[in-house]
ROSE-566438 format. One record per atom (N, C-alpha, C): residue in one letter; x, y, z. Coordinates in steps of 0.1 Angstrom, whole numbers, plus 5000, padded with zeros to 4 digits. Layout:
AXYZ ...
END
This chain:
X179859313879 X180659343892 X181959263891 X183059343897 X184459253896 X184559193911 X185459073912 X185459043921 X186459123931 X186359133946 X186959233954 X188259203953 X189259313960 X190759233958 X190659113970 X191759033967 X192258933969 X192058773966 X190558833957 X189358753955 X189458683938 X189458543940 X189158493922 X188158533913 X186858553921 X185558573918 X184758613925 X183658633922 X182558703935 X181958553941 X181858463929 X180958313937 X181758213934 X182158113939 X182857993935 X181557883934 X181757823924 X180657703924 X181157563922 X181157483929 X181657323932 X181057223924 X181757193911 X180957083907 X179757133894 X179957103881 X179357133866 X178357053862 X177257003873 X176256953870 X174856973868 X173656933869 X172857043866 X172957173877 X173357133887 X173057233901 X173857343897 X174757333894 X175957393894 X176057483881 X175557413871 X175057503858 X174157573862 X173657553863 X172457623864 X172457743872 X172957763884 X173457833896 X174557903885 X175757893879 X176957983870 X175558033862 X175057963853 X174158073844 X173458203848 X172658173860 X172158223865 X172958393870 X173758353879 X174658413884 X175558513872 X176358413864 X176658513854 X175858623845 X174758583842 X173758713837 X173758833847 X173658833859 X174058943864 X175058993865 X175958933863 X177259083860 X178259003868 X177658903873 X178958843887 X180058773879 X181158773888 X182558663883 X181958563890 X182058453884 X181958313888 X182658203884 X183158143890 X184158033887 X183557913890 X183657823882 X182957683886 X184357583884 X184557563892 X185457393894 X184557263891 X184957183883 X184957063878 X185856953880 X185356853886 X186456753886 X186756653873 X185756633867 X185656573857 X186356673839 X186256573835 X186556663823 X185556623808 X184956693807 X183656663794 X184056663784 X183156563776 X181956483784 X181956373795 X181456383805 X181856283819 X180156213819 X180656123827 X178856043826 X178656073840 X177156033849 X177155983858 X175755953860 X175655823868 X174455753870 X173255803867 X172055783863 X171155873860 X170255793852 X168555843851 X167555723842 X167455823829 X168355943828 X168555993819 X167156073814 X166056073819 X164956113820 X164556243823 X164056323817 X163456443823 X162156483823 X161656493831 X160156563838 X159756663828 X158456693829 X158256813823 X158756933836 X158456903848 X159656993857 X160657043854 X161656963850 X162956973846 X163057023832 X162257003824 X161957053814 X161757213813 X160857243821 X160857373824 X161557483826 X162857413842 X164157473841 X164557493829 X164757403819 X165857463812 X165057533799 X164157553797 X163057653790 X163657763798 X163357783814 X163757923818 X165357983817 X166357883817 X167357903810 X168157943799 X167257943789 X166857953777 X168057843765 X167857683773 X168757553768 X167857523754 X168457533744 X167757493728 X167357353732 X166157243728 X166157203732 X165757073718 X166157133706 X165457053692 X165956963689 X164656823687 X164956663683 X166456663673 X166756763669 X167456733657 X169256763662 X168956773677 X170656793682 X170356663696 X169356553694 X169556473698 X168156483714 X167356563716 X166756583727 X165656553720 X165156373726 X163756293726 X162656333734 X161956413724 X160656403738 X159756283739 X158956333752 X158656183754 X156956253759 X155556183758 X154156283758 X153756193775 X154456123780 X153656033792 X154455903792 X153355843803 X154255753814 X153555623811 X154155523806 X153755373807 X154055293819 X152755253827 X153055193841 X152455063841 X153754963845 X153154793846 X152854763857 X152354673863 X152054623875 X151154573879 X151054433889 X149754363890 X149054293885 X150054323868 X149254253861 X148054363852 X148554433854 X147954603845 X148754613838 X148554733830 X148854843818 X148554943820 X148755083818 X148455213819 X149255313812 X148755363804 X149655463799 X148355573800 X149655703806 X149155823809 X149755973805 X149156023798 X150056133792 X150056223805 X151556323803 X151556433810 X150856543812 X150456593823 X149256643822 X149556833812 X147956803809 X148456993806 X148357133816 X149257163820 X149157293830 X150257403826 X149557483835 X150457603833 X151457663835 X151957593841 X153657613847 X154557533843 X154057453835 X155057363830 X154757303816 X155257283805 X155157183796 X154757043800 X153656993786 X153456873788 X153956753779 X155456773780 X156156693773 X157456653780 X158056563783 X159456533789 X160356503779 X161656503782 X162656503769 X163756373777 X164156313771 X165556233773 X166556263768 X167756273775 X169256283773 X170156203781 X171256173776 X172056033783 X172856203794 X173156173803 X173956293814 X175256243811 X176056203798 X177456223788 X177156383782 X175856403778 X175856553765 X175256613776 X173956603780 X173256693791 X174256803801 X174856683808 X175656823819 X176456873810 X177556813800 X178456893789 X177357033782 X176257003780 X175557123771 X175057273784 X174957203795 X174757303807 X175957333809 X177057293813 X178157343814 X178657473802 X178257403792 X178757513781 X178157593777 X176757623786 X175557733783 X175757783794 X176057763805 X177057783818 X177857973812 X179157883807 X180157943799 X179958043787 X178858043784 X178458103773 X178058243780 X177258193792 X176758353798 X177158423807 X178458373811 X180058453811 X180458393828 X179958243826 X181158173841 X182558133832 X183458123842 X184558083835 X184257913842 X184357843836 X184257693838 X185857623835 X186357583845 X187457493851 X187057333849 X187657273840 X187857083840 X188857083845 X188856943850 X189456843860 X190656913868 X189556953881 X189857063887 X189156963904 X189656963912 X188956863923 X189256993933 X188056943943 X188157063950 X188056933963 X189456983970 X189856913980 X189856964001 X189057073997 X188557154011 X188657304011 X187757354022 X187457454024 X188757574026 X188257674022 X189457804030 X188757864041 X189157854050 X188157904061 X188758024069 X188258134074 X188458264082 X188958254094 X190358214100 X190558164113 X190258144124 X189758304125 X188658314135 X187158264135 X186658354126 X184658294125 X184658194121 X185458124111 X185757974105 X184357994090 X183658144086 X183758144076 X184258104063 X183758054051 X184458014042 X185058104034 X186258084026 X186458244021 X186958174008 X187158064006 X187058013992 X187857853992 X188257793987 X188657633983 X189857603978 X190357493980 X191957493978 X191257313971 X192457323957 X191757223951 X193557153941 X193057053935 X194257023923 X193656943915 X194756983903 X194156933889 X194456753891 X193356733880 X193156583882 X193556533871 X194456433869 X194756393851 X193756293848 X194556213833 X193356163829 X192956003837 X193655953843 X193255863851 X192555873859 X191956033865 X191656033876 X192056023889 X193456073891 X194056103900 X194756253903 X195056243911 X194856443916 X196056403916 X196956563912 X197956543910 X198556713911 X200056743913 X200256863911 X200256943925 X200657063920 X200657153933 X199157193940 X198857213953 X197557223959 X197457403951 X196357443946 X196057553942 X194657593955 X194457753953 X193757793962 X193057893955 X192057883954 X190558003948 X189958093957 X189658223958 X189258293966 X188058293964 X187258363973 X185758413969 X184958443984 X183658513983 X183358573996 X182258433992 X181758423985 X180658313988 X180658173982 X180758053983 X180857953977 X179657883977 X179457813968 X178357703965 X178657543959 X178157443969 X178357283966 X177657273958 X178057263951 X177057113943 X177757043933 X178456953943 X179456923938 X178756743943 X177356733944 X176856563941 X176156543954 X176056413960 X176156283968 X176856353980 X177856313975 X179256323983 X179256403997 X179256553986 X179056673995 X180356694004 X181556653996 X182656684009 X182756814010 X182756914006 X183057014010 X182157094021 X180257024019 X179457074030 X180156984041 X180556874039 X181056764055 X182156844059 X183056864051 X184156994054 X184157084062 X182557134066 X182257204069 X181357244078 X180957074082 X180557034097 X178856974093 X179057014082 X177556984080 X177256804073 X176156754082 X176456594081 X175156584076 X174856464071 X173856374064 X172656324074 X171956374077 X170656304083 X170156174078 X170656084090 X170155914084 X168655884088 X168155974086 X166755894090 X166055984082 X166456044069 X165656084053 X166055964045 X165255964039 X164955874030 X166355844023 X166855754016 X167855704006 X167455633995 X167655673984 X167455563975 X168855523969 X169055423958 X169755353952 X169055353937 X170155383929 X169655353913 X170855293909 X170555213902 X171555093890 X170855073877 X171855143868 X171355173854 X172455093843 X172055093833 X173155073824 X172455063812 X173055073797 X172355073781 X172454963776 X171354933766 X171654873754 X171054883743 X171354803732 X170754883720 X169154783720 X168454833711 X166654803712 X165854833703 X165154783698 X164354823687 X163254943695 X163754943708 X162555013718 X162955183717 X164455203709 X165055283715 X164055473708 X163255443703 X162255513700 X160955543703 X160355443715 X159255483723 X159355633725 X158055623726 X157555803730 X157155813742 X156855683751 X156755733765 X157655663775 X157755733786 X158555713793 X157655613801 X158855463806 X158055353812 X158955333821 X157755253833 X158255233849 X157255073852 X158055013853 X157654883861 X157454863879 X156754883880 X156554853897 X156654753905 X156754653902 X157054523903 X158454473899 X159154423910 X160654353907 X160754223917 X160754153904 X160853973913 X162153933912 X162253853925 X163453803921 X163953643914 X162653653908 X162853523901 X161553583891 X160653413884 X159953433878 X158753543881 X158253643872 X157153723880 X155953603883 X155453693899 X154253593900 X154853493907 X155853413905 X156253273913 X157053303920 X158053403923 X158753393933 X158453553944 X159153583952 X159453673962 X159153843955 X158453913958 X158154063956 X159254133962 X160154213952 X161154283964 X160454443959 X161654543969 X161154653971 X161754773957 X161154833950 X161954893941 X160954893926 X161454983918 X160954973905 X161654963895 X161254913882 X162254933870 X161955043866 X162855073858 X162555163840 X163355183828 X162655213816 X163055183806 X162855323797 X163955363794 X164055533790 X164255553777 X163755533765 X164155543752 X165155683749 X166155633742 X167155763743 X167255833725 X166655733715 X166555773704 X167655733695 X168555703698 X169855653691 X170255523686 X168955443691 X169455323690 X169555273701 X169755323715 X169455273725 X168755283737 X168655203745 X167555253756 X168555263769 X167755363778 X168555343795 X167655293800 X168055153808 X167255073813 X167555063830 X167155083839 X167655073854 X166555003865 X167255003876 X166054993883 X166455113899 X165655123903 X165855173916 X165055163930 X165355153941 X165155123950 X165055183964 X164055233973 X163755313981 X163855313998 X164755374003 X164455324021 X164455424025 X163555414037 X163155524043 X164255604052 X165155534055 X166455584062 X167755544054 X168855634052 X170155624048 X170455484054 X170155434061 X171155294067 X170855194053 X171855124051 X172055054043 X171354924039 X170254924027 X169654754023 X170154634026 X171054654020 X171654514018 X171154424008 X170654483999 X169954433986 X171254383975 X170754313972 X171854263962 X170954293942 X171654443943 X171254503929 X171354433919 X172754393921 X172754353906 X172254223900 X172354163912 X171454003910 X170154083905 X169654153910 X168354183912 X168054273898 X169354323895 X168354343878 X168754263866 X170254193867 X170154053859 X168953933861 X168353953872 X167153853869 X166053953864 X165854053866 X164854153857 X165054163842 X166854143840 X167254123823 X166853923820 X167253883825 X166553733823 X165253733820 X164353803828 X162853753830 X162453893817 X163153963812 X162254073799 X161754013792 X160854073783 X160454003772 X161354003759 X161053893751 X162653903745 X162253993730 X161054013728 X161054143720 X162154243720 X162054303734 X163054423738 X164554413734 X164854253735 X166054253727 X167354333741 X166854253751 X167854333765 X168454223766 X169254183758 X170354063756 X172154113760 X172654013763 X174254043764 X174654103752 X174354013743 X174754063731 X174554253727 X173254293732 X173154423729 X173054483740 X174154493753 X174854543761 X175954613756 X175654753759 X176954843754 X177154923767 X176754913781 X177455003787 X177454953799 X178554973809 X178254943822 X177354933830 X176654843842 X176254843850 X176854923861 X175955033864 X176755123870 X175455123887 X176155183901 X174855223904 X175455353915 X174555413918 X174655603928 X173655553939 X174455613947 X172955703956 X172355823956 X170855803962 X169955913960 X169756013969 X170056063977 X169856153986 X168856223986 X167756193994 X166356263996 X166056364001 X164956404001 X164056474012 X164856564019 X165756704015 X166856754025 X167556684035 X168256544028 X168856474040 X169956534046 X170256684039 X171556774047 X171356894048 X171556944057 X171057074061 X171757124075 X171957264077 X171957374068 X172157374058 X171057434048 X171257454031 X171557594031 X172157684038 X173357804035 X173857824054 X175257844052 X175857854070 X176957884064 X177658014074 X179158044069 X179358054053 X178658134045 X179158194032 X179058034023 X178957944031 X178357814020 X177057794012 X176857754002 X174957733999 X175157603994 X174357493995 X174257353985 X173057343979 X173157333970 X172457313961 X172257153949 X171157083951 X171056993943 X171556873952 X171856743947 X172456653956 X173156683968 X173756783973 X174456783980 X173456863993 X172656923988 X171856934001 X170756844001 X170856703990 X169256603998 X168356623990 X168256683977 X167056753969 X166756673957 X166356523961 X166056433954 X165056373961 X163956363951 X162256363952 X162356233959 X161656173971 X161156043975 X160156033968 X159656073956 X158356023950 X158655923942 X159856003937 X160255923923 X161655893920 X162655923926 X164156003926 X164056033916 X164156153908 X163856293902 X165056373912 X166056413901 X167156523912 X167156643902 X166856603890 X167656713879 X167256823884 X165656843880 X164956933880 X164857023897 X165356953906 X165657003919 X167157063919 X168057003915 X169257073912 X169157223903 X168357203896 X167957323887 X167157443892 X166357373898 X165457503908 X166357563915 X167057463921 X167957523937 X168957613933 X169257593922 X170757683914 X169757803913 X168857823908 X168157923899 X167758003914 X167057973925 X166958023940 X168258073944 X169157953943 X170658043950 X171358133940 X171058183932 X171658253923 X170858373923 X169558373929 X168858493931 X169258523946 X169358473955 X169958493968 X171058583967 X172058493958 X173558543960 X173658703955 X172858663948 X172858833934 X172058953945 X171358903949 X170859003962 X171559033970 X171858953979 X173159003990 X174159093983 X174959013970 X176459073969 X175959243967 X174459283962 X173959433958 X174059473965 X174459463979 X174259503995 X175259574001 X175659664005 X176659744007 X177859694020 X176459604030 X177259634043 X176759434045 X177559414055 X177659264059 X176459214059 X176159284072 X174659234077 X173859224073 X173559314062 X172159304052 X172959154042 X173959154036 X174159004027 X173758934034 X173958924046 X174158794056 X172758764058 X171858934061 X170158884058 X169358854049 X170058894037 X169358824029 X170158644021 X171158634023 X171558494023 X170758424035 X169958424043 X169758354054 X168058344048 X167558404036 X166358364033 X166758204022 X167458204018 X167858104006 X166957924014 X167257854028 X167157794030 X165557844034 X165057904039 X163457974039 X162957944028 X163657974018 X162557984002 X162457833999 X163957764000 X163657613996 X162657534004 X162357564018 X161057514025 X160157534021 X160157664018 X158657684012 X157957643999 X159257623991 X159357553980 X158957443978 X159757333985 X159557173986 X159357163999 X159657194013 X159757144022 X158557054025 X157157104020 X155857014026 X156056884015 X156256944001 X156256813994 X157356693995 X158556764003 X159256604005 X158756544020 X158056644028 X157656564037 X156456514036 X155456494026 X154856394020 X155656274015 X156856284006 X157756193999 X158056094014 X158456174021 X158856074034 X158255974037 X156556024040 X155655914043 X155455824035 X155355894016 X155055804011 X156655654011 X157855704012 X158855624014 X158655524021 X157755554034 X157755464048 X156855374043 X155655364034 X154955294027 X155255234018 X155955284011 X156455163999 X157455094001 X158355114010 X159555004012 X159254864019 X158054864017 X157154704026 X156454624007 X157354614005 X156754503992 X155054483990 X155054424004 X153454354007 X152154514003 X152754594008 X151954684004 X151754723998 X152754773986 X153554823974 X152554753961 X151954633967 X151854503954 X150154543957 X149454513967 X148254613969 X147754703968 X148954823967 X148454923961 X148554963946 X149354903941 X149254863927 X148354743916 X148254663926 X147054553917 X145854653918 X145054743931 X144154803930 X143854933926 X145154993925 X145055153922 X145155133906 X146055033901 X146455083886 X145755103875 X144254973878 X143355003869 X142655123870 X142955203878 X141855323881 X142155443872 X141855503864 X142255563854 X142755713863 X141355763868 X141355913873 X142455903886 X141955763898 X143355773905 X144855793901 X144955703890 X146155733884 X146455853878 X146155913871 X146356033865 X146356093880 X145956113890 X146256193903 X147456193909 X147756043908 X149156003912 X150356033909 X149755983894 X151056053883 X151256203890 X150056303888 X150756403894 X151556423904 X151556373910 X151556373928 X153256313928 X153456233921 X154956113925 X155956243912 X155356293903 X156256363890 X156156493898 X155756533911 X155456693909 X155156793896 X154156723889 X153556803878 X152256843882 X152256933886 X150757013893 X150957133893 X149857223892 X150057383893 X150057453905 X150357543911 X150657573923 X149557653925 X148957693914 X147857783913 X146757783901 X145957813902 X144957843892 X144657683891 X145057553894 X144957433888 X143857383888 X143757243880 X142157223886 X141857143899 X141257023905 X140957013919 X141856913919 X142956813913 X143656753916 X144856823923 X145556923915 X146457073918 X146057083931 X144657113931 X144557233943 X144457123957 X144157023955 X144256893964 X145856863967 X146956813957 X148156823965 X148756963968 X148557093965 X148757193973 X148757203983 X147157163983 X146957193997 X147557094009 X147956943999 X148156864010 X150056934015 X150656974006 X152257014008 X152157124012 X151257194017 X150857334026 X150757294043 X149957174043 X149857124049 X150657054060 X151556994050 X152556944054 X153857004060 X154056984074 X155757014083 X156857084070 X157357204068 X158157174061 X159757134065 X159757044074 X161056984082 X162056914071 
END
């Protein structure tokens, strides 16, 4: 399909990250023009434990992303969990909808390799390209496409304001989300928020096969001093080094007041010094993001807009896990968009763009509002620490858990663990 006159493309897409890849690929196999604006210019980094689910894993199986150890993608078989004074390691489970293997990539190559498998299935992809507000319909205040300017290499916007057409656009363009705020649509402070602060170094570790999480974060010696709220982890990347972070969970956007970085230079003080998480073998910034949960923004489609991935809130309170939700939500709004544009007459696009936020309820809506509760639970230390000295030795509990915090469960056919959180995210409000 060409785009109509006046029009740059049939879909504008905001932002080259997984959401946004994924949403151009999708999109482009059907026949559509699609344009994706990038602010950054690749390879770009951004915060991240660099980790992938077998969820997320899946997306990009359905994408059809090559995924072989030998262009740098570590798999990893399960999850090593500390706490209380435990051990546990638990492989990923085996089911049917998903692989039981997770892979690591640092998000320097990851979004650059979706961007350019993006591009391969015929979006035209725009670097350092900033999209600086909406074009809106005078009257209905409809979007009708984005006015944006090039960014040089400092990172400053610069140049004449340029303007892109399009009947439909899509954010996902992060966190941020200026263009959904652009467009009236605000951040719900009372969904969950998390905080992650990551950064690398090199490790004899940088070859583990499972992906590990610490539950426990002191602010001094473990055991002698104060329990705070949050977990570590440590992400073997295969190169020689590891991503090591911690992150931290509140039940509402209003602000901690936690002091991160103290809080994971004393988690690098107190390592074990095997791991070799020394100054000396620091190679990258301490960086840290926020996590935007549980649909903390919504409307997720209004006025010719859709957000997809961070920008509509689609980061797991189980675990912050966004990739694999950026990825689904591209893959939903790209089947949305491809349906409408087949549509001859307004009303039917407009009806069937109005299921896009319907399907993502149905999708996640019960399981982030389990995420919520569980949020309201774990941001109390005291409890956090009891439910891990008693749950962790439990083998079968844990393997339930694991499911439950990774969204690795079958939606169907599963066996009674599956059919237990089904039923509980069926159950569950999808608000």
């Amino acid at each position: 399909m060409r785009a109509g006159a006046g029009a740059d493309a049939d879909v504008i897409v905001v932002g080259a990250g997984p959401g946004g890849a994924a949403t151009a690929h999708y999109l482009a196999q059907t026949g559509l023009e699609v344009l994706v604006l990038e602010k950054g210019t690749f390879p770009r980094d951004k915060v991240c434990g660099d980790g992938l689910t077998p969820r997320a894993v899946a997306e990009l199986i359905r994408m059809g992303v090559p995924t072989p150890e030998s262009d740098g993608w570590i798999r990893n078989w399960g999850l090593r969990t500390y706490g209380g004074g435990h051990r546990i390691e638990i492989p990923w489970p085996e089911l049917a909808e998903m692989p039981s293997y997770g892979l690591a990539r640092s998000r320097m190559n990851l979004d650059e390799t979706l961007a350019r498998h993006a591009a391969a299935s015929g979006a035209t992809v725009m670097e350092g390209v900033a999209v600086t507000g909406p074009v809106r319909h005078e009257r209905s205040g409809r979007i009708q496409g984005v006015t944006a300017r090039q960014v040089d290499a400092g990172g400053r916007k610069s140049g004449e304001e340029l303007t892109f057409r399009a009947p439909l656009v899509v954010d996902a363009g992060g966190v941020s989300a200026r263009l959904a705020t652009s467009m009236g649509i605000e951040k719900n402070m009372n969904r969950p928020m998390g905080v992650a602060v990551r950064t690398y170094f090199r490790s004899p570790r940088h070859d583990d096969p499972m992906m590990e999480s610490h539950l426990e974060l002191w602010d001094g010696k473990p055991g002698e001093s104060n329990l705070m709220p949050g977990y570590g982890w440590v992400f073997a990347l295969g190169d020689g080094t590891v991503n090591v972070g911690l992150g931290s969970l509140s039940a509402t956007a209003r602000p901690t007041k936690l002091d991160y970085k103290g809080l994971f230079a004393t988690w690098m003080r107190n390592a074990p010094a095997e791991w070799e998480l020394t100054p000396e073998n620091h190679v990258g910034e301490l960086r840290s993001a926020a996590l935007p949960m549980a649909f903390n923004r919504k409307p997720h489609y209004t006025q010719g807009l859709l957000l997809v991935g961070d920008s509509g809130g689609m980061v797991s309170p189980f675990n912050g896990e966004g990739i694999a939700y950026a990825m689904q939500s591209g893959r939903i709004a790209a089947d949305v968009i491809s349906q409408a544009l087949a549509r001859p007459a307004h009303y039917q696009q407009e009806k069937a763009l109005r299921t896009y936020p319907r399907i993502l309820a149905h999708e996640l809506g019960g399981y982030y509002t389990l995420g919520r509760a569980f949020a309201h639970l774990i941001e109390r230390p005291e409890i956090m620490r009891l439910c891990v000295k008693h749950g962790l030795p439990r083998r079968t509990l844990m393997r339930f858990v694991m499911k439950l915090l990774s969204d690795g469960f079958d939606r169907r056919d599963g066996d009674w663990m599956d059919r237990l959180i089904t039923a509980l995210t069926r159950m569950a409000p999808a608000s």
